[in-house]
C-alpha positions in Angstrom: 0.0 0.0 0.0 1.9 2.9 -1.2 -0.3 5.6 0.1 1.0 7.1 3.5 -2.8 7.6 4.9 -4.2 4.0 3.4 -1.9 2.0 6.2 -2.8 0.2 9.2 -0.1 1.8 11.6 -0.7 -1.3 13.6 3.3 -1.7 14.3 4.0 2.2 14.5 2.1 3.3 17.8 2.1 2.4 21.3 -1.9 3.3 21.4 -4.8 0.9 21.8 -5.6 -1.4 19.4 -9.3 0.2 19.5 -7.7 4.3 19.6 -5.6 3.8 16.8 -5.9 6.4 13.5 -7.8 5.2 11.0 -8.3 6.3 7.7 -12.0 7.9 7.4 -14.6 7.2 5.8 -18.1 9.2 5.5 -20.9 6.8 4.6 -24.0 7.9 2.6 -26.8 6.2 1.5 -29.5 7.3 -0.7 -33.0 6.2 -1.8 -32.0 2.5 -1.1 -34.6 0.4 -2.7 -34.7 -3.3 -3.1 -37.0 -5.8 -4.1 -37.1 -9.6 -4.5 -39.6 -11.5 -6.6 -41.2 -14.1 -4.5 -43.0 -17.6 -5.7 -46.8 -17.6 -5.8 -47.6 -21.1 -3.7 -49.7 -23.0 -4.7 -51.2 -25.3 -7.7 -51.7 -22.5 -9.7 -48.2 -20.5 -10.4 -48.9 -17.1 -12.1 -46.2 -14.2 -12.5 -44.1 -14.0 -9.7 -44.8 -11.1 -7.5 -42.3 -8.2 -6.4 -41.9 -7.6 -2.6 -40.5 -4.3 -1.6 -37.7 -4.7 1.2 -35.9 -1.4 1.3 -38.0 0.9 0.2 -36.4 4.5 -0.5 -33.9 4.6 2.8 -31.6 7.5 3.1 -28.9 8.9 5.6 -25.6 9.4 6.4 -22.6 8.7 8.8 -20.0 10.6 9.7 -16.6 9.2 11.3 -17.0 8.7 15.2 -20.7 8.3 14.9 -22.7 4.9 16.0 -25.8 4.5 13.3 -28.3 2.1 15.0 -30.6 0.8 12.3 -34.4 -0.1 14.6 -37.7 -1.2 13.5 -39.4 -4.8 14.2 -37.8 -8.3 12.9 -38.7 -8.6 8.6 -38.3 -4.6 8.8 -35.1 -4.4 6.6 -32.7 -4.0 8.8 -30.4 -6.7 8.0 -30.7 -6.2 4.5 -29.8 -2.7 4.4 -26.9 -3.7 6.4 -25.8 -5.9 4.1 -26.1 -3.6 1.3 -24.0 -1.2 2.9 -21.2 -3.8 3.5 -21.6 -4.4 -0.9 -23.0 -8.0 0.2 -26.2 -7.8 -1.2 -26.6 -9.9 -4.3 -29.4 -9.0 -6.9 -30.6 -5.5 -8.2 -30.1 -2.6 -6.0 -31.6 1.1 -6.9 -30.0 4.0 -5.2 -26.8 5.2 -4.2 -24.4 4.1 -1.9 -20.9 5.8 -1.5 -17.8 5.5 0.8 -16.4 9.1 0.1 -18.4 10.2 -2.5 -17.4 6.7 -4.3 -18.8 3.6 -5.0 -17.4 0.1 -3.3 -14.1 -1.3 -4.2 -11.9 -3.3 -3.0 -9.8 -0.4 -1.0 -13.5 0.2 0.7 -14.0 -3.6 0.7 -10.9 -4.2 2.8 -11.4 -1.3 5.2 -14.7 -2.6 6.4 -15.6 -5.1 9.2 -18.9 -6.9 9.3 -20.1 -9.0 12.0 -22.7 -11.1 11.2 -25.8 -11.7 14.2 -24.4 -15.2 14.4 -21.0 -16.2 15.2 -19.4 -18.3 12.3 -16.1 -19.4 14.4 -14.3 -22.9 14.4 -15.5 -24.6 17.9 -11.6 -26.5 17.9 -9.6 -23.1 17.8 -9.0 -21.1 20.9 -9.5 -17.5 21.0 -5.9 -16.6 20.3 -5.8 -18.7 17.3 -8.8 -17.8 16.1 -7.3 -14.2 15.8 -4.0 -15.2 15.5 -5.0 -16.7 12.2 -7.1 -14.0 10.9 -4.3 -11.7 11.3 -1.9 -13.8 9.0 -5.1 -14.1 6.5 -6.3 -10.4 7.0 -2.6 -8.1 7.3 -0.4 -7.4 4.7 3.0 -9.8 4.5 4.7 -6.5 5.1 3.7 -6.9 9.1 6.1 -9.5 10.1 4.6 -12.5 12.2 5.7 -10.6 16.0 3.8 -7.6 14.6 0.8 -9.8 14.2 1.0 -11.6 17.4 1.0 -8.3 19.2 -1.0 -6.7 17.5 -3.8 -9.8 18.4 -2.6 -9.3 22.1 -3.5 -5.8 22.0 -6.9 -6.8 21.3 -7.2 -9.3 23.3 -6.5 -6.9 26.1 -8.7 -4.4 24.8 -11.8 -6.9 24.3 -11.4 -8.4 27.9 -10.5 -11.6 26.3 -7.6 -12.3 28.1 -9.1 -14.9 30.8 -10.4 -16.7 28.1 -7.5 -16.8 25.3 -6.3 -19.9 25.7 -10.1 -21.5 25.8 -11.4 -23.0 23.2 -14.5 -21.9 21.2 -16.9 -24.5 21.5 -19.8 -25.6 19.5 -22.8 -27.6 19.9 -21.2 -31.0 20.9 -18.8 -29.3 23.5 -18.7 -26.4 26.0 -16.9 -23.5 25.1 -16.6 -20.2 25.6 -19.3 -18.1 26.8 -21.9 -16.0 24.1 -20.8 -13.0 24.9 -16.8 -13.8 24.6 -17.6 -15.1 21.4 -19.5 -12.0 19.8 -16.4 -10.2 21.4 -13.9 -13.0 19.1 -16.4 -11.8 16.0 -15.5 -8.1 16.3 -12.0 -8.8 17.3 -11.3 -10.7 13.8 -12.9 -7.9 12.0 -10.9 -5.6 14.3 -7.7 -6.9 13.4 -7.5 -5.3 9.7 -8.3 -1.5 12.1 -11.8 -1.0 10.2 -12.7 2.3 9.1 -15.7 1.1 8.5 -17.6 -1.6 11.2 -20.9 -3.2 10.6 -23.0 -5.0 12.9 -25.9 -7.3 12.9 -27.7 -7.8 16.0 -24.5 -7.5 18.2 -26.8 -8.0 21.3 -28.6 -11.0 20.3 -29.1 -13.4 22.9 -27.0 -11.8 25.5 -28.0 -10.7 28.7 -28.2 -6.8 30.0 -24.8 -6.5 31.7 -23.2 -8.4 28.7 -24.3 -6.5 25.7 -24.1 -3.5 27.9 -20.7 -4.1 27.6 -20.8 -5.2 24.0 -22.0 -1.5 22.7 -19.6 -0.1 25.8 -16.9 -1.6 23.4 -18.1 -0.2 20.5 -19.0 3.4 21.8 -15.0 2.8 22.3 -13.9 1.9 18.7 -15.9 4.4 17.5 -14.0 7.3 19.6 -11.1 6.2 17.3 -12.6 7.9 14.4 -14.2 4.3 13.1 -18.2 4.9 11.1 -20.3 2.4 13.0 -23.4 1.2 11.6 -25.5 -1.5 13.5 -28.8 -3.2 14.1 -30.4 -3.6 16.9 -33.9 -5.3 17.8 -34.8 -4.1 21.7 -32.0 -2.1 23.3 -32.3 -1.1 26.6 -32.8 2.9 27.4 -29.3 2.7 28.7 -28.0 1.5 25.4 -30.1 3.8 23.4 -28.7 7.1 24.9 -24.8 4.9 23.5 -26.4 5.9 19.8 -25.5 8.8 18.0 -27.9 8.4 15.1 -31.1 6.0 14.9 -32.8 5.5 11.2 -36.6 3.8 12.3 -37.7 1.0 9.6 -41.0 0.0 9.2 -41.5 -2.8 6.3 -38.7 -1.3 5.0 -40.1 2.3 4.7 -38.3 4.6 7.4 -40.0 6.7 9.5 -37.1 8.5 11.5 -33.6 9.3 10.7 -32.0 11.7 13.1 -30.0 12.4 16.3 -31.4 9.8 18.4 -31.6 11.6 21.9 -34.8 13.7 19.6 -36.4 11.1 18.4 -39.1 11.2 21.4 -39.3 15.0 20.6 -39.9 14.3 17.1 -42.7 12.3 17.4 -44.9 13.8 20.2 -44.2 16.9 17.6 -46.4 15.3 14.9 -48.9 13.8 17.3 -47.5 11.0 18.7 -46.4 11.6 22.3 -46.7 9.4 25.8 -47.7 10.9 29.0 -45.5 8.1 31.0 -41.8 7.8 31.0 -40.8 5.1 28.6 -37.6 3.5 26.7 -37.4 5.6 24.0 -36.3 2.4 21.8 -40.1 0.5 23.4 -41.7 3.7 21.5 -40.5 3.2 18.4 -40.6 -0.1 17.7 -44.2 0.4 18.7 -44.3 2.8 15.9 -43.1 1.1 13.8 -45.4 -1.6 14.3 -48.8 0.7 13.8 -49.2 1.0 17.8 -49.8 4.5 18.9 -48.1 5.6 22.2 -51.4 5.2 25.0 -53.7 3.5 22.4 -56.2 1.5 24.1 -56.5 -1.2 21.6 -58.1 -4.6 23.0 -59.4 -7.6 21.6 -63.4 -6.0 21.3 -61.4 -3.8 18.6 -59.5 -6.9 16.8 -61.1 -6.1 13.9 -60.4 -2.5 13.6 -57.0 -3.4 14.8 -55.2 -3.9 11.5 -56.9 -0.6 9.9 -55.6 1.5 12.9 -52.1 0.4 12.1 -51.8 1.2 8.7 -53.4 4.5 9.4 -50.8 5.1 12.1 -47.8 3.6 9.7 -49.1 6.0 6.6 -49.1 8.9 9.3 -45.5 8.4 10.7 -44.3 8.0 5.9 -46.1 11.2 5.5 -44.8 13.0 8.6 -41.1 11.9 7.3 -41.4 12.8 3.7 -42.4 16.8 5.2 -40.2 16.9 8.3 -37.5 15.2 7.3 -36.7 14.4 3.8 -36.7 17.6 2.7 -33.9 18.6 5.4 -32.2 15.4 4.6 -31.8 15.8 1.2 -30.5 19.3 2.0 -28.0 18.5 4.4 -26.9 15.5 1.9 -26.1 18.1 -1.0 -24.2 20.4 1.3 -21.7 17.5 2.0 -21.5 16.9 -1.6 -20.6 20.6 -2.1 -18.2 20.0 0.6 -16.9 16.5 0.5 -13.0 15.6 0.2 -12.0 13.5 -3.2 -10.0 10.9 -1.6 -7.1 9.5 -3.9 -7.5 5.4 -4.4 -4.2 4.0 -4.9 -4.9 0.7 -7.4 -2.0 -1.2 -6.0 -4.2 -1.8 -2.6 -7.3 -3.6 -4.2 -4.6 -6.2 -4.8 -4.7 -9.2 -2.1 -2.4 -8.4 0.4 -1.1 -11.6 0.8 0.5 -13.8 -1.9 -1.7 -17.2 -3.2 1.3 -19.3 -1.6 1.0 -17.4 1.9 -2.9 -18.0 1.6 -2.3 -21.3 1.2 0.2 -22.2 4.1 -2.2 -20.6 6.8 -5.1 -22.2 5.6 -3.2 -25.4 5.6 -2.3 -25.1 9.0 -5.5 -24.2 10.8 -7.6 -26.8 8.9 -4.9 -29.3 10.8 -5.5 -27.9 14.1 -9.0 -27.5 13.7 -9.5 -31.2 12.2 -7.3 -32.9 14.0 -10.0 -33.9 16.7 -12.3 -34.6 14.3 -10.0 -37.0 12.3 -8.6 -38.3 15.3 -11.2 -39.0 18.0 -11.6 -42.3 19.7 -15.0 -43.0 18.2 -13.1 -42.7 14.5 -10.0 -44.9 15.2 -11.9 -47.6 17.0 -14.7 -47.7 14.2 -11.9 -48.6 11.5 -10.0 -50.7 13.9 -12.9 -52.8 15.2 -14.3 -53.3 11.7 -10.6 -54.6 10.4 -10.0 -56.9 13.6 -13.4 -58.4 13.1 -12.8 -59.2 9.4 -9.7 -60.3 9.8 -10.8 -63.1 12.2 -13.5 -63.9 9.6 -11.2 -64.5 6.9 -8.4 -65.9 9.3 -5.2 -67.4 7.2 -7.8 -68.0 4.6 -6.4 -70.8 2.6 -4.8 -69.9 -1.0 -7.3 -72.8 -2.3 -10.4 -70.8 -1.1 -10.2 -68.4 -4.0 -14.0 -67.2 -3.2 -13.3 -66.1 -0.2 -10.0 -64.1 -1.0 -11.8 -62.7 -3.7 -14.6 -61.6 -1.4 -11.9 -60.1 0.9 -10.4 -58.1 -1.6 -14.2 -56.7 -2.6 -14.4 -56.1 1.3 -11.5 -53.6 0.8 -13.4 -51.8 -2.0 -16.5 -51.5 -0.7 -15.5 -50.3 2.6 -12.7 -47.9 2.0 -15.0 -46.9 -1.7 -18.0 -45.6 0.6 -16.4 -44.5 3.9 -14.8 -41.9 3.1 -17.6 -40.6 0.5 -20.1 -40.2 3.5 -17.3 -38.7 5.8 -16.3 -36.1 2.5 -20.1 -35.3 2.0 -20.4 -33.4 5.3 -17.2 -31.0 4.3 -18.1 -28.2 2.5 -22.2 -28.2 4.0 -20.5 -27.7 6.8 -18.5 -24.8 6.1 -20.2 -23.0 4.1 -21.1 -20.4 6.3 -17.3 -20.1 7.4 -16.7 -19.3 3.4 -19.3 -17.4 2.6 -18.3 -14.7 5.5 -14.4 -15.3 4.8 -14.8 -14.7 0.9 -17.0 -12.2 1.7 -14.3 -10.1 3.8 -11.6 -10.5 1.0 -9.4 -12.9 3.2 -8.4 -15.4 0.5 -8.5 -17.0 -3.3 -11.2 -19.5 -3.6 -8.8 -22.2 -5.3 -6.3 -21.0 -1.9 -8.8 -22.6 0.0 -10.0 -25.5 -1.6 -6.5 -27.0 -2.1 -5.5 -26.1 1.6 -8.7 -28.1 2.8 -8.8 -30.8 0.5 -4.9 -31.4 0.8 -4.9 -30.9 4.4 -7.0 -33.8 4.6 -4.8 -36.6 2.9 -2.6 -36.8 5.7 -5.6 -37.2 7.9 -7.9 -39.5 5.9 -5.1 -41.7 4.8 -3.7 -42.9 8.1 -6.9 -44.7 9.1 -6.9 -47.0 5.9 -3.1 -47.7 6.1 -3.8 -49.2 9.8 -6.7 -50.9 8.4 -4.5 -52.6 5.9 -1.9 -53.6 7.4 -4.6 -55.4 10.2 -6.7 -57.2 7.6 -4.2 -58.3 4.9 -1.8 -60.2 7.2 -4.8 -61.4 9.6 -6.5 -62.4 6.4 -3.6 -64.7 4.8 -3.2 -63.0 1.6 -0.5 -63.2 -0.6 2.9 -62.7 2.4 5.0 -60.4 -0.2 6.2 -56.9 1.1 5.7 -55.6 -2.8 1.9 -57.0 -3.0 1.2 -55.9 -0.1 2.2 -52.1 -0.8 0.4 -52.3 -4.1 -2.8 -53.6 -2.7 -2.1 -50.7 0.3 -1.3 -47.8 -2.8 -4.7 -48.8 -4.5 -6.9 -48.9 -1.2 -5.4 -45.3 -0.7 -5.9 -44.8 -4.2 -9.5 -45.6 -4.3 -10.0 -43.4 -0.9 -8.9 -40.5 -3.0 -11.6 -41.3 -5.9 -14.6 -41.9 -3.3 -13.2 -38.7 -1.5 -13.6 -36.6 -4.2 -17.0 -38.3 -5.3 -18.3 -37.0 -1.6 -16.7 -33.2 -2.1 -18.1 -32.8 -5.2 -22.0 -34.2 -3.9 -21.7 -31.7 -0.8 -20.6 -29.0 -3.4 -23.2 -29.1 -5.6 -26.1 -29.4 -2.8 -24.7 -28.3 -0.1 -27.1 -29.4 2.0 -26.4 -32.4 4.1 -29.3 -34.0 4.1 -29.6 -34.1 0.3 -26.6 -35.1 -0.2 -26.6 -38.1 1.7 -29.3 -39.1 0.4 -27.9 -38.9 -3.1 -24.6 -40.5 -2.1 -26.7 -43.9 -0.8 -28.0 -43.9 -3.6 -24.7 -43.6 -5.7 -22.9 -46.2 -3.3 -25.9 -48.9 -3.9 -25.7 -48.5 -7.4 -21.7 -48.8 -7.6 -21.7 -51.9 -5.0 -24.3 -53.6 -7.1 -22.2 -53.2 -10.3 -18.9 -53.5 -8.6 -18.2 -56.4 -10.7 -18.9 -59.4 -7.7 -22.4 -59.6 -7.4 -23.6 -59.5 -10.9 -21.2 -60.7 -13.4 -23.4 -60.6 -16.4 -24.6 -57.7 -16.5 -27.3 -57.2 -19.4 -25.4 -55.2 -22.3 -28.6 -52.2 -22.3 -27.0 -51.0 -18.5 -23.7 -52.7 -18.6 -22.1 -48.9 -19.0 -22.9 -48.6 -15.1 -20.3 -50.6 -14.3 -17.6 -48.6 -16.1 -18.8 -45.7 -13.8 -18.1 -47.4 -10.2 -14.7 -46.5 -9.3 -15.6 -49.5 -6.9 -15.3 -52.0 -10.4 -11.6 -50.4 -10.9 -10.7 -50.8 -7.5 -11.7 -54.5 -6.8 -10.2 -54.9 -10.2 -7.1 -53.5 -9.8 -6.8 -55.5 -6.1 -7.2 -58.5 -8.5 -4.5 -57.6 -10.6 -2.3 -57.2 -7.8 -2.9 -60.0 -5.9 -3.2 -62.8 -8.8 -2.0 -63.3 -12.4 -4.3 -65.3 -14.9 -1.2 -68.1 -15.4 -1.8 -68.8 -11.1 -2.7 -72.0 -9.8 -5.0 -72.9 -7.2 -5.9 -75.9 -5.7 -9.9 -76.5 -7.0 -10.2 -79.3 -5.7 -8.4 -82.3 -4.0 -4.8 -82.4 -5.9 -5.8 -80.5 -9.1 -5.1 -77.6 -9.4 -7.0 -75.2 -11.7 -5.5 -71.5 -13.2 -6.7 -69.0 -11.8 -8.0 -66.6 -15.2 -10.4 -69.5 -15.5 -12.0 -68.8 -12.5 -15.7 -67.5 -13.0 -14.8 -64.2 -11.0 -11.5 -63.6 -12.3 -12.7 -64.1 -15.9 -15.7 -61.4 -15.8 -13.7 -59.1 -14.4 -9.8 -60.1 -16.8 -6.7 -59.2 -15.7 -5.4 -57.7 -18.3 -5.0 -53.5 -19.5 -4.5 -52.5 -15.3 -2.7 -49.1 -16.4 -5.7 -48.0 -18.1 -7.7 -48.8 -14.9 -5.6 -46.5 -12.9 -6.1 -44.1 -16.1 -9.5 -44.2 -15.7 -9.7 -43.4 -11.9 -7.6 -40.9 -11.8 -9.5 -38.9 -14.9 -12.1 -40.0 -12.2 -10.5 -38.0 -8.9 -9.6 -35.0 -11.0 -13.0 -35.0 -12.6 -14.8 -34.9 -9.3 -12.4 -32.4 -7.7 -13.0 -30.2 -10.5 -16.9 -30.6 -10.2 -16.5 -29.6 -6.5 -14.3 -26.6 -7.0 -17.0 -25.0 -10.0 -19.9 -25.5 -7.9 -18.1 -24.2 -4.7 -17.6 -20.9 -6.8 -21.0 -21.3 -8.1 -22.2 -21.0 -4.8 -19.8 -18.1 -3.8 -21.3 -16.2 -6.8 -24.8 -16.1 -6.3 -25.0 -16.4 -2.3 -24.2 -13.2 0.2 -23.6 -13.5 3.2 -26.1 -11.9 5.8 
């Protein structure tokens, strides 16, 4: 970043990590509008219909202010949150500018946003947590110290320090508290020093004291010169009178945008006062939900309800399109007049961090954040109980008993083809959110992350069949030769990798667990039925399915390795029979192995390729709210 004010002087100053000088930016918004088209339900589909969401929105914040977006839940607020932080994906009217300039990737990368719900890896502790986002977020001119301190600064700052070396948590474990962890979410977005910081719903969930302290915090970073912009559902008066500005939504129409310590005076000015002391935040949402301050609505007047409402709601439009608008607009063309043209230097819409440095850190904390996943007792025991159990079944089975070696080496196909499918199909499901908010902050390449989680996992996924082998094959009494046995290892590997991808690329394309389990018992059914060992005629009008089972390459190659077709066995009582004449060996031949291996590796690139386009397929049409 070449510019001297577009730095983070995160190394340069022995100041707070929340009081440190930012680089400003003014926020203006102006007759936001935003509609969706919604699906008419039903057996009879006409036009889709256009629901309004935003609907003509406008204000401004300055930096050092806190904006605090009210009105009731389905009002807007989240939306136009999102379309301030450029996240919202379909057709937007109005203006929005960071300077007097649309979003880029300068604005893009000077802007937190923390989303209502916290999207944090439960393994991590807080310190790596931010630890990590600092090496994914700051530029590779901040060496690694700089970082660390930097995240200790916050740590400090955020009251985190108790709990650093604690992990997260998630639903299967007790972590952290809800609080702490809405205080992690702002720290990650407070390593990069935001100019910017959006919030959704910072208080959600939390009790009085807590988010108490949770604005306290942010009545702090914006002291430092930060904009603030946040929702909030039901503050408490005490966090009210934290707000500098307050813009009212009802069904995504506002109905107030001003200082928010005269709101109250506003309103009793066009007819809409209270003769009992109130939380100013209690009267407005009741506003903005058609209840008049002392209305004596009760359930004899149910049906008159509704139409007193809208009547109140049209009252509180009008009364801001003539006491307000007007003035707005005003005051917006005066800072037009008198806005500052900020120079963009290009250079800093570049990432900040090379593909390769991406990479490494993304590497690393999928292996710290998987390794109790891949790891845990239930895991190791599951593979290791299934391969002691099978070996004793097929205990020193006898080179005469072809069957059953045969039926062994399907054993090793089937289970290491379909395990690691359904383990693979849960992967990217699961992180979607994680992406979605990641990509959406700028932190990395797409193709950084999918080779950083999908190698990461090799090391992990591959020591579970290895252990497997090396149980089974010698229990089992197959062939005692060190180089078959690391052939028929390579190719059990081998095949993970295919039935890997297979699962990657199912969870990519639905990305919705449920589905794609579904489909993938489907897909394993149909590949252990044409596997080659339980039908070996197949009919020539669906024989193609075969060729599509990586399962049929794998048992076949395991063939190939294990037996020749000018072997011997003993078929019966001192004859001995050659092996290619065997019924099983023959439907499946022993011949043209390389173009097996061909074929399933055209096979694992295939699928990883198919999981990588739908991954950015999602990435392109989802924003992250």
């Amino acid at each position: 970043m070449s510019e001297p004010h577009d730095e983070t002087p995160i190394q340069h100053t022995p100041q707070s990590a929340l009081q440190l000088t930012v680089y400003p930016i003014s926020l203006k918004f102006e007759e936001i509008v935003y509609k969706v088209k919604v699906e008419q339900k039903g057996w009879w589909h006409g036009a889709a219909r256009e629901k309004t969401i935003l609907n003509g929105i406008t204000g401004m914040v300055s930096p050092g202010e806190i904006l605090a977006m009210l009105g009731p839940s389905g009002s807007g607020k989240t939306t136009l949150l999102t379309a301030l932080g450029g996240r919202l994906s379909g057709k937007l009217c109005g203006k929005i500018a960071y300077n007097g300039r649309p979003f880029c990737g300068v604005i893009k990368r000077r802007t937190g946003f923390v989303a209502q719900d916290d999207v944090l890896y439960p393994h991590l502790t807080v310190a790596e947590t931010l630890v990590f986002t600092a090496m994914l977020r700051l530029p590779k001119s901040v060496t690694q110290a700089e970082k660390s301190d930097h995240v200790e600064r916050i740590i400090c700052e955020l009251g985190l320090s108790r709990c650093k070396s604690s992990m997260i948590g998630g639903p299967l474990f007790r972590g952290i508290s809800g609080g702490e962890k809405k205080r992690v979410s702002i720290g990650q977005e407070m390593i990069i020093n935001p100019s910017l910081l959006l919030l959704d719903e910072p208080t959600s969930g939390l009790d009085s004291t807590t988010a108490q302290r949770i604005i306290g915090t942010i009545k702090r970073l914006a002291s430092g010169g930060r904009t603030i912009v946040t929702t909030i559902h039901q503050p408490s008066s005490r966090l009210y009178h934290m707000f500098d500005k307050v813009v009212l939504l009802s069904e995504g129409a506002p109905i107030y945008y001003g200082p928010a310590s005269s709101a109250l005076d506003y309103f009793s000015s066009i007819g809409f006062s209270t003769s009992i002391t109130i939380n100013p935040a209690d009267l407005l949402l009741d506003l903005a939900n058609g209840i008049a301050p002392d209305s004596k609505a009760t359930t004899e007047k149910g049906e008159n309800l509704e139409q007193d409402e809208k009547t109140v709601k049209e009252a509180l439009i009008c009364g801001y399109e003539k006491n307000i608008y007007t003035r707005l607009k005003a005051e917006l063309c005066s800072v037009d007049v008198n806005s500052t043209n900020y120079r963009v230097d290009r250079k800093s819409e570049e990432w900040c961090n090379s593909w390769w440095h991406q990479f490494t850190v993304l590497f690393q904390r999928g292996l710290k954040e998987r390794r109790y996943e891949s790891f845990n007792k239930l895991r190791i025991f599951q593979v290791t109980s299934v391969a002691v159990l099978g070996g004793l079944l097929w205990w020193q089975t006898p080179a005469s008993h072809i069957q059953d070696r045969i039926a062994l080496l399907f054993f090793f196909s089937v289970f290491w083809g379909f395990y690691p499918l359904y383990n693979a199909v849960f992967t990217f499901p699961q992180e979607r959110r994680m992406l979605l908010k990641e990509r959406a902050s700028g932190m990395y390449h797409l193709s950084s992350y999918f080779f950083a989680r999908t190698i990461g996992d090799l090391p992990l996924e591959l020591a579970l069949p290895t252990l497997f082998v090396f149980i089974i094959y010698w229990m089992g009494g197959l062939k005692p030769d060190p180089l078959t046995f690391i052939l028929s290892l390579l190719v059990v590997l081998y095949n993970v990798l295919v039935s890997q991808s297979l699962g990657l690329a199912l969870g990519a394309l639905l990305m919705d667990i449920k589905q794609a389990t579904t489909l993938a018992s489907v897909t394993t059914l149909v590949f252990l039925i044409a596997g080659g060992y339980y039908v070996q005629q197949i009919p020539s009008f669906i024989v193609w399915l075969k060729y599509l089972s990586y399962s049929y390459y794998c048992y076949k190659l395991l063939l190939g390795v294990q037996y020749s077709e000018d072997d011997f066995y003993e078929c019966s009582e001192g004859v001995m029979c050659r092996v290619g004449d065997f019924p099983a060996v023959k439907s499946m031949g022993l011949n043209h192995l390389w173009i097996d291996v061909s074929i399933m590796a055209i096979m694992l690139l295939a699928y990883r390729l198919i999981a990588y386009v739908a991954l950015n397929r999602v990435q392109l049409r989802s924003n992250y709210t």
